[in-house]
RODO-2510 file (C-alpha; in nm, 4 decimals, decimal comma):
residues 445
     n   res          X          Y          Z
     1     x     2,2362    -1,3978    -2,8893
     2     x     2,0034    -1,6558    -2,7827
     3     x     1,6886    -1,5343    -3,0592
     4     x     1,6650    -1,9477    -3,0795
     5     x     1,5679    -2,0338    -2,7246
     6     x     1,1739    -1,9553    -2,6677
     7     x     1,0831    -1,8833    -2,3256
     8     x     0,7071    -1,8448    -2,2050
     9     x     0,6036    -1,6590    -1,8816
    10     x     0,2950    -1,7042    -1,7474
    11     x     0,1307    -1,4417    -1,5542
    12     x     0,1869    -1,0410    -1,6435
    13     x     0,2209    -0,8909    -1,3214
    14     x     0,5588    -0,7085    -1,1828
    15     x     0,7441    -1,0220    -1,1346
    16     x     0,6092    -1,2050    -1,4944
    17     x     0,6497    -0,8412    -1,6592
    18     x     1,0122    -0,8112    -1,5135
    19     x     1,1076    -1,1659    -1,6168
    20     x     0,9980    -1,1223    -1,9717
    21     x     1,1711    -0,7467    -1,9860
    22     x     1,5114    -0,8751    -1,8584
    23     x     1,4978    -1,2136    -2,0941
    24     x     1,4048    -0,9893    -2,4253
    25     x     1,6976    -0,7548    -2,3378
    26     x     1,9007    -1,0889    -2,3464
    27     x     1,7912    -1,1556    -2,6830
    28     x     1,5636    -1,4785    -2,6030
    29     x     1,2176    -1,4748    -2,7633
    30     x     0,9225    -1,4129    -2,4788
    31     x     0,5707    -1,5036    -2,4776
    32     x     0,3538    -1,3951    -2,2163
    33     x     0,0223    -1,5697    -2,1101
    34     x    -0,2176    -1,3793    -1,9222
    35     x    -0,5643    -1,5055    -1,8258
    36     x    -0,6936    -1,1575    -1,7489
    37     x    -0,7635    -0,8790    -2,0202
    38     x    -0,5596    -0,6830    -1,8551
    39     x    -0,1488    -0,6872    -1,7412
    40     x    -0,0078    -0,5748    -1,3290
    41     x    -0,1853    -0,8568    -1,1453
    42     x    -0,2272    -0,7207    -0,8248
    43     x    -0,1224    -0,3621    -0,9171
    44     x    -0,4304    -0,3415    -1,1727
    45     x    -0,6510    -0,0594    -1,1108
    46     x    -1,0210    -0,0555    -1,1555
    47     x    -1,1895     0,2387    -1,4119
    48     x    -1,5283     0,2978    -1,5709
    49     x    -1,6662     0,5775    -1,7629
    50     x    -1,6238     0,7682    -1,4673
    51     x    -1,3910     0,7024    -1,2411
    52     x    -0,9620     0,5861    -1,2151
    53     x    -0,8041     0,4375    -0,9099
    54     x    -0,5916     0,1664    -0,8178
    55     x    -0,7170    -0,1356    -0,6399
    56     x    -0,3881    -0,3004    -0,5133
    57     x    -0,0425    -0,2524    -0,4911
    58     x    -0,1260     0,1616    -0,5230
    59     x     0,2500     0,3219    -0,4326
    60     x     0,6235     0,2549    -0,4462
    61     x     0,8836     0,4351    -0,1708
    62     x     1,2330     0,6044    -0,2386
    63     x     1,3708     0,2819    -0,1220
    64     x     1,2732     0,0940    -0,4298
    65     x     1,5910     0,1016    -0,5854
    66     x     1,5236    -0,1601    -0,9095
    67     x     1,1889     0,0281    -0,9451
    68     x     1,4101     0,3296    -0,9278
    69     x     1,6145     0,2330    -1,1945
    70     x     1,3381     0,1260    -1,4542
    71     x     1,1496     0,4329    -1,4158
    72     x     1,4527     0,6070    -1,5476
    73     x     1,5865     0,3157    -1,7782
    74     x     1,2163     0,3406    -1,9481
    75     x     1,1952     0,7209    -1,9178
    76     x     0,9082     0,7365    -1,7115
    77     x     0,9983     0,9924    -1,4485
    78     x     0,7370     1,2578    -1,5885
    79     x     0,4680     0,9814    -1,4802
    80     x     0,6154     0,9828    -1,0956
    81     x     0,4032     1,1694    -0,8696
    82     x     0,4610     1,2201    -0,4802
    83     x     0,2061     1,0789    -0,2660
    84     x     0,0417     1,2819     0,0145
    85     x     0,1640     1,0761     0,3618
    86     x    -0,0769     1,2839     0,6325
    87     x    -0,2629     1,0031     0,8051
    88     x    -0,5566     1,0071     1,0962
    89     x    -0,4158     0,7585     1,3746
    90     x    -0,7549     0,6539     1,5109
    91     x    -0,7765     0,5343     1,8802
    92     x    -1,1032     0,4253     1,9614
    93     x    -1,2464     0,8363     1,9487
    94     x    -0,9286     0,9793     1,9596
    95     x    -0,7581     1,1039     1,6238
    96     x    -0,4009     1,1990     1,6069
    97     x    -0,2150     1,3521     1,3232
    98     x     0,0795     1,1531     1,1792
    99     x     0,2821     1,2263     0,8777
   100     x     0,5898     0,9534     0,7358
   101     x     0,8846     1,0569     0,7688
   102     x     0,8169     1,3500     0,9995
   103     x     0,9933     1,3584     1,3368
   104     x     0,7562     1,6336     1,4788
   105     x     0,4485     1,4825     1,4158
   106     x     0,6004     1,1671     1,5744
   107     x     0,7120     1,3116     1,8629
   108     x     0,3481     1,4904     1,8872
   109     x     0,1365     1,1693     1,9018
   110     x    -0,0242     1,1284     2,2217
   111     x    -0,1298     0,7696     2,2434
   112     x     0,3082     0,7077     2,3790
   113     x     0,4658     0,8987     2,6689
   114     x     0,8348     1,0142     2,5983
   115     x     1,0210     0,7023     2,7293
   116     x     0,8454     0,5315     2,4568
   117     x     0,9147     0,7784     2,2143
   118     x     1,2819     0,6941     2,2885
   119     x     1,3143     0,4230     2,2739
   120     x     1,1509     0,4403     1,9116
   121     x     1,3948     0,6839     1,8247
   122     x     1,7076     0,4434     1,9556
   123     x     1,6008     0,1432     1,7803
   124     x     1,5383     0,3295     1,4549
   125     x     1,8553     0,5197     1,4365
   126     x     2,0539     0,1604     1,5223
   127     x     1,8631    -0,0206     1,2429
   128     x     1,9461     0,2919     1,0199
   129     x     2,3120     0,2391     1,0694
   130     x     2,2628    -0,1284     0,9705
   131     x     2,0896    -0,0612     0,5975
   132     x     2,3774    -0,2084     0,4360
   133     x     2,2847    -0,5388     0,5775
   134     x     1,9114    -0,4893     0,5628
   135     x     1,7218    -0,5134     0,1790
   136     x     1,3308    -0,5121     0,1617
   137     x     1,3540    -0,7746    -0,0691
   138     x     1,6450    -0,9720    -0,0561
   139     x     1,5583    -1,3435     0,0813
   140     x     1,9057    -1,3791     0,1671
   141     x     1,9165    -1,1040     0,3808
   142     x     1,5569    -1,1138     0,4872
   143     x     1,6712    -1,4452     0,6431
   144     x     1,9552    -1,3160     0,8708
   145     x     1,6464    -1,1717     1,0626
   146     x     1,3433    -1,3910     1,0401
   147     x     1,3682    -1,5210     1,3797
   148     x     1,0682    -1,4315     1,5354
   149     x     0,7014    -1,2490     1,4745
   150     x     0,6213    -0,8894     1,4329
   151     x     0,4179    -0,8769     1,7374
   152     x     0,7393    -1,1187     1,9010
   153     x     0,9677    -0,8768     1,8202
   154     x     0,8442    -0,5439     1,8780
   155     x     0,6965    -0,6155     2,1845
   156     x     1,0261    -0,7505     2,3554
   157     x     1,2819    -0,5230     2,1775
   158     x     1,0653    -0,2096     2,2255
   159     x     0,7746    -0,1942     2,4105
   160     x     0,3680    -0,3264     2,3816
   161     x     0,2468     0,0602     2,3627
   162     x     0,4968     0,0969     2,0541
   163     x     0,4143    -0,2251     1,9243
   164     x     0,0140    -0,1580     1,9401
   165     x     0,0512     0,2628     1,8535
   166     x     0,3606     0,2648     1,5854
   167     x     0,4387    -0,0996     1,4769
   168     x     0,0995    -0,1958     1,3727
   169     x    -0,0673     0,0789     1,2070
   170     x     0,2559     0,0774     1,0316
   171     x     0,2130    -0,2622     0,8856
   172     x    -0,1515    -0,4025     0,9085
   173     x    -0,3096    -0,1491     0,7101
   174     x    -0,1131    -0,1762     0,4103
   175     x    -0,0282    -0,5619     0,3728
   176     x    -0,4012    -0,6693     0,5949
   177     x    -0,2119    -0,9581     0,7648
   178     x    -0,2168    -0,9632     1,1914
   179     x     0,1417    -0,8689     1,3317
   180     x     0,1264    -1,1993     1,5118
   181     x     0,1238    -1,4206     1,2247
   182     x     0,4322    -1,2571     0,9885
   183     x     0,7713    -1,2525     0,9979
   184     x     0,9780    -0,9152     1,1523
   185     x     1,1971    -0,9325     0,8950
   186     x     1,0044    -0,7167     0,6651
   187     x     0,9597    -0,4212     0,9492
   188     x     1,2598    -0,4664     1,0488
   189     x     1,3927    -0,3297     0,7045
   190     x     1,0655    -0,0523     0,7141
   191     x     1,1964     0,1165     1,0062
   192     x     1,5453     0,1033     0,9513
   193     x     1,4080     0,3301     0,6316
   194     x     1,1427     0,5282     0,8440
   195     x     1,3417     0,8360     0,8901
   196     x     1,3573     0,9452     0,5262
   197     x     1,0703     0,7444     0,3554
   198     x     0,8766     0,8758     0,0852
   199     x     0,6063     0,7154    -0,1480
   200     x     0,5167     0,7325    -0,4735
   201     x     0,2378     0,6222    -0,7587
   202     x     0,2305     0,6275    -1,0988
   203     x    -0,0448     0,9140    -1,3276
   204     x    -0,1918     0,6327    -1,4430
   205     x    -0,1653     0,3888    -1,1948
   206     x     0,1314     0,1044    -1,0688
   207     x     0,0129    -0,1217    -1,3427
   208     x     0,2069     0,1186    -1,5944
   209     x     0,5245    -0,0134    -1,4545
   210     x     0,4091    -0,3807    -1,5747
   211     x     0,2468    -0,2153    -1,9360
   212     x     0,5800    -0,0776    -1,9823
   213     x     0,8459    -0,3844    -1,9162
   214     x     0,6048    -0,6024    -2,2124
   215     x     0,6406    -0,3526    -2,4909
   216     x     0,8939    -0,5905    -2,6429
   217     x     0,7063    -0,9154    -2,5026
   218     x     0,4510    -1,1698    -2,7664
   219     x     0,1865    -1,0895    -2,5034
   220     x    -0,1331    -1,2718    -2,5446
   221     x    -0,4384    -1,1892    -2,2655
   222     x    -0,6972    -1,3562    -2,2066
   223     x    -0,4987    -1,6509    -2,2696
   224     x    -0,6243    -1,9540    -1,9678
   225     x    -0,3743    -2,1847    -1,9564
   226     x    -0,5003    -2,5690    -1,8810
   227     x    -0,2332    -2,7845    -1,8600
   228     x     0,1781    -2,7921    -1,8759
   229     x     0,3771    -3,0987    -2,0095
   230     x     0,7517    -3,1745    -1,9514
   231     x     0,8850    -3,3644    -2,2464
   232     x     1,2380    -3,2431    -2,2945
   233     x     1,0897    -2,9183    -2,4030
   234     x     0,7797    -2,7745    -2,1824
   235     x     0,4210    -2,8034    -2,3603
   236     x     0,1248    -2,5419    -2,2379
   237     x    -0,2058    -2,5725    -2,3231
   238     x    -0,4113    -2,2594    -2,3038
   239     x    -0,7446    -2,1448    -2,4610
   240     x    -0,8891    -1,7846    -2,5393
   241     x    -1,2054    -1,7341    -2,6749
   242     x    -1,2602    -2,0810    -2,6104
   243     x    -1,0576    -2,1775    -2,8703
   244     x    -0,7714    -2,4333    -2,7461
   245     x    -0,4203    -2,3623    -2,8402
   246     x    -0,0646    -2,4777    -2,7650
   247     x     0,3007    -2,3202    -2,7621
   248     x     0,5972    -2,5481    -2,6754
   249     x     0,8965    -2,3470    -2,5055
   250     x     1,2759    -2,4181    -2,3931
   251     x     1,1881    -2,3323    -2,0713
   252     x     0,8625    -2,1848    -1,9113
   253     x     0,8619    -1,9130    -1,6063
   254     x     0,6004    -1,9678    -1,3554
   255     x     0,5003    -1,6014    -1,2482
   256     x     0,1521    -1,6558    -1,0887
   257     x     0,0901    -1,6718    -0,7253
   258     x     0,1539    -1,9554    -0,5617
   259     x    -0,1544    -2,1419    -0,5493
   260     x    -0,1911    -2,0812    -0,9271
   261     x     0,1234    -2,2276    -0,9544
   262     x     0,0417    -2,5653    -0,7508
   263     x    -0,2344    -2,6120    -0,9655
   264     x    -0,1125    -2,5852    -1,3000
   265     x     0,1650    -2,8120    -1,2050
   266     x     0,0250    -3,0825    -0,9468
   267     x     0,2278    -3,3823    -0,9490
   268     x     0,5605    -3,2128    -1,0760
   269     x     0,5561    -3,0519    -0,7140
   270     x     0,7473    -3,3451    -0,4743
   271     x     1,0053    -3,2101    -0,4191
   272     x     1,1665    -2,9366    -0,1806
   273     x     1,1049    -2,6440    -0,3752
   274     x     0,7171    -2,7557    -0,4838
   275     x     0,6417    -2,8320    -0,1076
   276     x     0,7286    -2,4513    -0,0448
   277     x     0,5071    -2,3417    -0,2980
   278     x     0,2296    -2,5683    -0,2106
   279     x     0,2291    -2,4585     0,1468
   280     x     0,2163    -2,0912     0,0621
   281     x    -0,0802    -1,8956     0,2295
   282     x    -0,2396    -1,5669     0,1281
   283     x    -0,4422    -1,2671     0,2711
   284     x    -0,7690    -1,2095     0,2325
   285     x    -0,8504    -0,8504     0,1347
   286     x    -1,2464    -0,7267     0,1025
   287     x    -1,2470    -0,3333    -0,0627
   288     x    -1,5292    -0,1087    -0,1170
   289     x    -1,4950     0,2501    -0,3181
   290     x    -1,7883     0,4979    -0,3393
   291     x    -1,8442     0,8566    -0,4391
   292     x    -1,9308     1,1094    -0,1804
   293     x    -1,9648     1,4931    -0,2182
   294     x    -1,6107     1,6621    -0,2614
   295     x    -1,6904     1,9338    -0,0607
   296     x    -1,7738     1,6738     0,2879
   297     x    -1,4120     1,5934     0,2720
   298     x    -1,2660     1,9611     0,4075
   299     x    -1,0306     1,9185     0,6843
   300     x    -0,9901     1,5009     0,6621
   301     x    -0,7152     1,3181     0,6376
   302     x    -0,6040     1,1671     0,3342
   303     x    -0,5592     0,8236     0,5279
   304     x    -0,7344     0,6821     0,8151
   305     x    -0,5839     0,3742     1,0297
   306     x    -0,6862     0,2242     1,3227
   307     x    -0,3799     0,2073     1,5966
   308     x    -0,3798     0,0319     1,9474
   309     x    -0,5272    -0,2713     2,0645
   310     x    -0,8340    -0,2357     2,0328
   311     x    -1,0335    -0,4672     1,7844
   312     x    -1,1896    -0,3818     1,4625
   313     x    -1,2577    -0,5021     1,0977
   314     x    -1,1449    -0,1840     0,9254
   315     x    -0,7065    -0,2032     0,7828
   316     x    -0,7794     0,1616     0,6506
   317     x    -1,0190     0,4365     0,4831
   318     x    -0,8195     0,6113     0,1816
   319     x    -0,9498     0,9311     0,0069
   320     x    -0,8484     0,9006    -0,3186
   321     x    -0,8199     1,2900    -0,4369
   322     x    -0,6894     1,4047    -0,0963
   323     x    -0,4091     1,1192    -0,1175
   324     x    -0,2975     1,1731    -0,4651
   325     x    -0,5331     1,4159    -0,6774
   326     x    -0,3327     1,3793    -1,0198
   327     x    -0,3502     0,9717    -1,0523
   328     x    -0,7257     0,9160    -1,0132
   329     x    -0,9873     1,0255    -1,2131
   330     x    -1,3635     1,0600    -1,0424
   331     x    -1,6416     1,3410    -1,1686
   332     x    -1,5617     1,7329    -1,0740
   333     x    -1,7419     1,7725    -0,6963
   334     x    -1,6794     1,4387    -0,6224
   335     x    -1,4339     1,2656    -0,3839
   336     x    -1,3638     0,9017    -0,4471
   337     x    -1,2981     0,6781    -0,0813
   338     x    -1,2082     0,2834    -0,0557
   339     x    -1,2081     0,1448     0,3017
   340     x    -1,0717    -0,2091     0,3418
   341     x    -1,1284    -0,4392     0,5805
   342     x    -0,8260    -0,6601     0,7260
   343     x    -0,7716    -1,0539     0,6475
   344     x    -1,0397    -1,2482     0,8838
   345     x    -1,3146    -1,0021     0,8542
   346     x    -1,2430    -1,0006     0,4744
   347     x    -1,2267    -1,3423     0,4350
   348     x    -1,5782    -1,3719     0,6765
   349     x    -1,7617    -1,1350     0,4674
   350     x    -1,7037    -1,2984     0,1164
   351     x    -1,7856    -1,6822     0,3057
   352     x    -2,1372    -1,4613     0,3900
   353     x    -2,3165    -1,5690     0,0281
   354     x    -2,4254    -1,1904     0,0360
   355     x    -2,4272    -0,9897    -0,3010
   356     x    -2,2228    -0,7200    -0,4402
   357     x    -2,4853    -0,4686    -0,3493
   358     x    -2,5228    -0,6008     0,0196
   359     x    -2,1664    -0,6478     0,0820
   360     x    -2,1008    -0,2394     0,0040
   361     x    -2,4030    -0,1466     0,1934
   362     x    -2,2117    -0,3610     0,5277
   363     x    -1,8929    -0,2038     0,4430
   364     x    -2,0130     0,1605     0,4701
   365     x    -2,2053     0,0241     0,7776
   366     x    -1,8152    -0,0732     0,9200
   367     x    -1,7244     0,2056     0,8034
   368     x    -1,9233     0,5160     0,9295
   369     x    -1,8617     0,2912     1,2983
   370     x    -1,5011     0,2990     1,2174
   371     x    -1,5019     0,7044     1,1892
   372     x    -1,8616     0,8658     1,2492
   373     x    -1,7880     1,1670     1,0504
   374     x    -1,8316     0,9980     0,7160
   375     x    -2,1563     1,1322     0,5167
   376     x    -2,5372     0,8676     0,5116
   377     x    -2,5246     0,9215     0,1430
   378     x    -2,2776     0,8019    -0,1197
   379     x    -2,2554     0,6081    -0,4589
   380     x    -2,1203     0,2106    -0,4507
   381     x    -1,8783     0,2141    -0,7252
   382     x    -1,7004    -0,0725    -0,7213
   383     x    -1,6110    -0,3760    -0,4661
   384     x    -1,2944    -0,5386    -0,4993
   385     x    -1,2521    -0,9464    -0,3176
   386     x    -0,9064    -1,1273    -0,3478
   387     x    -0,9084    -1,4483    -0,1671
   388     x    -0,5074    -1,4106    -0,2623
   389     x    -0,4150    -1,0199    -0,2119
   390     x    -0,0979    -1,0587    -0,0118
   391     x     0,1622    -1,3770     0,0587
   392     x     0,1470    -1,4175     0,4171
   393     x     0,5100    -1,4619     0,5142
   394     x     0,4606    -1,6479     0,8411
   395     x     0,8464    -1,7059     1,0203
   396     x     1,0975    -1,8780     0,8981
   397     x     0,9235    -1,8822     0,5476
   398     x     1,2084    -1,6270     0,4181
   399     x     1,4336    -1,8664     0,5076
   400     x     1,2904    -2,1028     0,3222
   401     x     1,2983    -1,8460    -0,0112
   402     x     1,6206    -1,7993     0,0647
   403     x     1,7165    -2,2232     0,0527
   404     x     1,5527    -2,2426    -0,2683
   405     x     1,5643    -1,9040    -0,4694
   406     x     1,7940    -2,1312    -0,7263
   407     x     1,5387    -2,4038    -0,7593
   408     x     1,3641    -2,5206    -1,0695
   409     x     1,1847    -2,7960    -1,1729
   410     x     1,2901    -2,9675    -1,5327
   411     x     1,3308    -2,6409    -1,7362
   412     x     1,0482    -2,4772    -1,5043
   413     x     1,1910    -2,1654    -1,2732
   414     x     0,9495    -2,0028    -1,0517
   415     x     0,8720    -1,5994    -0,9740
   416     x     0,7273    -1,4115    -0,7417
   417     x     0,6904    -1,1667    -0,4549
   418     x     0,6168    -1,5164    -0,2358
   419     x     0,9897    -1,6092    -0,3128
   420     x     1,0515    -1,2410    -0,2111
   421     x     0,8507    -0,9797    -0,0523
   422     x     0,5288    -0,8509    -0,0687
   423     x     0,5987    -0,5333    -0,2552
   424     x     0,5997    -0,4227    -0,6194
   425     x     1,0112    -0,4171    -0,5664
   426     x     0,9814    -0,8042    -0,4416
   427     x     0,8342    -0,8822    -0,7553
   428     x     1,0291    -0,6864    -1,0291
   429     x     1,3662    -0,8148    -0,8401
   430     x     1,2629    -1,1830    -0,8059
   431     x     1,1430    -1,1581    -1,1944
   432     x     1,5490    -1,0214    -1,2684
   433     x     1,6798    -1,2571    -1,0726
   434     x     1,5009    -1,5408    -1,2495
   435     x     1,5952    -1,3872    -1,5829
   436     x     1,9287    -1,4447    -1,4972
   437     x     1,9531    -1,7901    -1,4068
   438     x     1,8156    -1,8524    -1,7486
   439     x     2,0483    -1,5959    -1,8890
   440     x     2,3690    -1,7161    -1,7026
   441     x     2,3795    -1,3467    -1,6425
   442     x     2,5424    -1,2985    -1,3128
   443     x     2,3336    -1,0822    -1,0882
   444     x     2,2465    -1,0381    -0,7140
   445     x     1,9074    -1,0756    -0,6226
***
């Protein structure tokens, strides 16, 4: 057993919550710093005395296979609840139906003539027969096919109509980034899973997954760490309540995002895998949520998502009750709907210097242009800004991961969904993976 070793994690999302399960199941003794009073990072969701929903990473799909295998390993599989998939595919003033994982309504959308269609169909079924190579979150085998763009890609292996119609609003209103600044090698993997893919939340929201992997964790919130020292053993500095305090570990596990990361630990960065982390760039992601009357909501779509090339500021309008009505909480009569705005417009609106207030009333504003039929009156609820919602994985970056996935610094290993993918499965398997280079455990990423 290794109960002598003492290992400190810092940062309680997936991949610091994953780290910390795997290393207490290896006997070691884990203490987690969070600066937030609250654990899941970027799977947190937002509540109040009257309302529930999630603000980030809000689903998980049947090919999760790690997430998979906690829900089960912590018996949580009465808290797994399907996820409505029916989304509006909006075209300028044209709505189509389109459900995931349906060939009919595929085949039914009218924005691609059959040729198209086929050639969809050809290149999915080929990438299906290749999903023993392909793994969402795998840098090793991300890397066999980060060679060009999404845009790149899809546009010379398929077609611009299914690039602008099926590629994008497949992509861009989940993860915010443009398709001409990522890396194929996450779609790539998407589509070869298209056929059969179903999602998935949480009752109580994706943060439960994180809540549940630090039962057994010393976890401490609210806990702002200040500085980290390398002498032999690592030294961190943190303060809560103002109050400064220090814990010396064997070896420390660096599970914040990357620009967290850089600045906690400066001038121990010069070398390979510290320039990675320092040139690591993030989304921008702008969310409103408001209350509307329940009973407006008959006949809509669950999901709304712009499609084609034409330009606008909206990534997608969710109904919260119509997508999922068991996992959110909102008063009786009332329907609760977030619309998010994609990375530049985000990013545009919080450089403004508006207020809270102002920023919700332009949002609705982008909103009701985005898709008319929404109501004039509503409630603001909440408005969520992360200047650091998604990695941007530009190409060649998992490449990169892949190089350096072994790296550490001293006794300082790094975690994340930046060294992996930018999905709740990227983070819980780069969080095993660095629990077993600390572990000697022999595992594949």
């Amino acid at each position: 057993m290794n109960r002598d070793k003492k290992i400190v994690v810092i940062g309680a999302g997936p991949a610091g919550a994953s780290a910390a399960y795997y290393l207490t199941e290896q006997g070691y003794q884990v203490t987690v710093l969070e600066k937030e009073d609250f654990v899941g990072g970027r799977t947190h969701g937002y509540e109040d005395n009257q309302v529930r929903f999630d603000t980030g990473a809000s689903f998980f799909t049947n090919f999760y296979p790690l997430l998979k295998e906690l829900v089960n390993k912590l018996n949580m599989q009465n808290e797994v609840i399907e996820l409505e998939r029916k989304v509006g595919l909006k075209y300028h003033d044209q709505i189509a139906e389109f459900r995931f994982g349906s060939f009919g309504s595929f085949w039914n959308l009218p924005f691609i003539n059959n040729k198209d269609k086929w050639i969809m169909i050809w290149n999915t079924i080929k990438l299906s027969l290749k999903r023993s190579k392909l793994d969402l979150v795998s840098p090793d085998k991300l890397a066999a096919v980060d060679d060009a763009s999404i845009a790149d890609w899809a546009t010379e292996k398929m077609s611009e109509n299914i690039y602008q119609f099926l590629i994008r609003p497949g992509v861009e209103p989940f993860w915010y980034f443009s398709c001409n600044d990522v890396s194929r090698a996450m779609t790539t993997v998407l589509q070869a899973r298209a056929a059969d893919a179903k999602f998935y939340t949480f009752q109580h929201g994706m943060a439960r997954i994180s809540e549940k992997l630090l039962e057994k964790s010393d976890l401490k919130l609210n806990a702002n760490v200040t500085d980290i020292k390398v002498n032999g053993k690592v030294e961190i500095g943190y303060t809560i309540s103002n109050e400064s305090k220090q814990i010396t570990a064997d070896y420390l596990v660096m599970a914040t995002p990357a620009t967290i990361t850089a600045k906690l630990l400066k001038a121990q960065l010069n070398n390979p895998i510290g320039h990675f982390i320092s040139s690591q760039k993030y989304v921008h992601n702008v969310h409103a949520t408001y209350l509307i009357d329940e009973e407006l909501t008959k006949g809509m779509y669950a999901y709304y998502y712009p499609c084609g090339d034409w330009e606008t500021p909206i990534g997608a309008i969710v109904f919260h009750k119509l997508k999922c009505y068991n996992s959110v909480k909102a008063p009786k009569g009332k329907e609760l709907i977030s619309i998010y705005l994609l990375d530049q417009p985000s990013k545009e609106l919080m450089d403004s210097g508006i207020d809270n207030n102002q920023m919700m009333e332009k949002i609705w504003e982008l909103g009701k242009d985005f898709l008319p039929m929404l109501p004039d009156s509503k409630e603001n609820v909440t408005v969520i800004k992360r200047n650091e919602a998604i990695p941007l994985h530009e190409v060649g970056r998992y490449k990169q991961a892949s190089q350096l996935k072994d790296e550490k610094i001293n006794n300082i290993f790094f975690t994340g969904d930046y060294l992996s993918c930018a999905t709740v499965e990227g983070g819980l398997r780069s969080g095993r993976w660095v629990a077993s280079k600390i572990s000697n455990k022999k595992i594949t990423f």
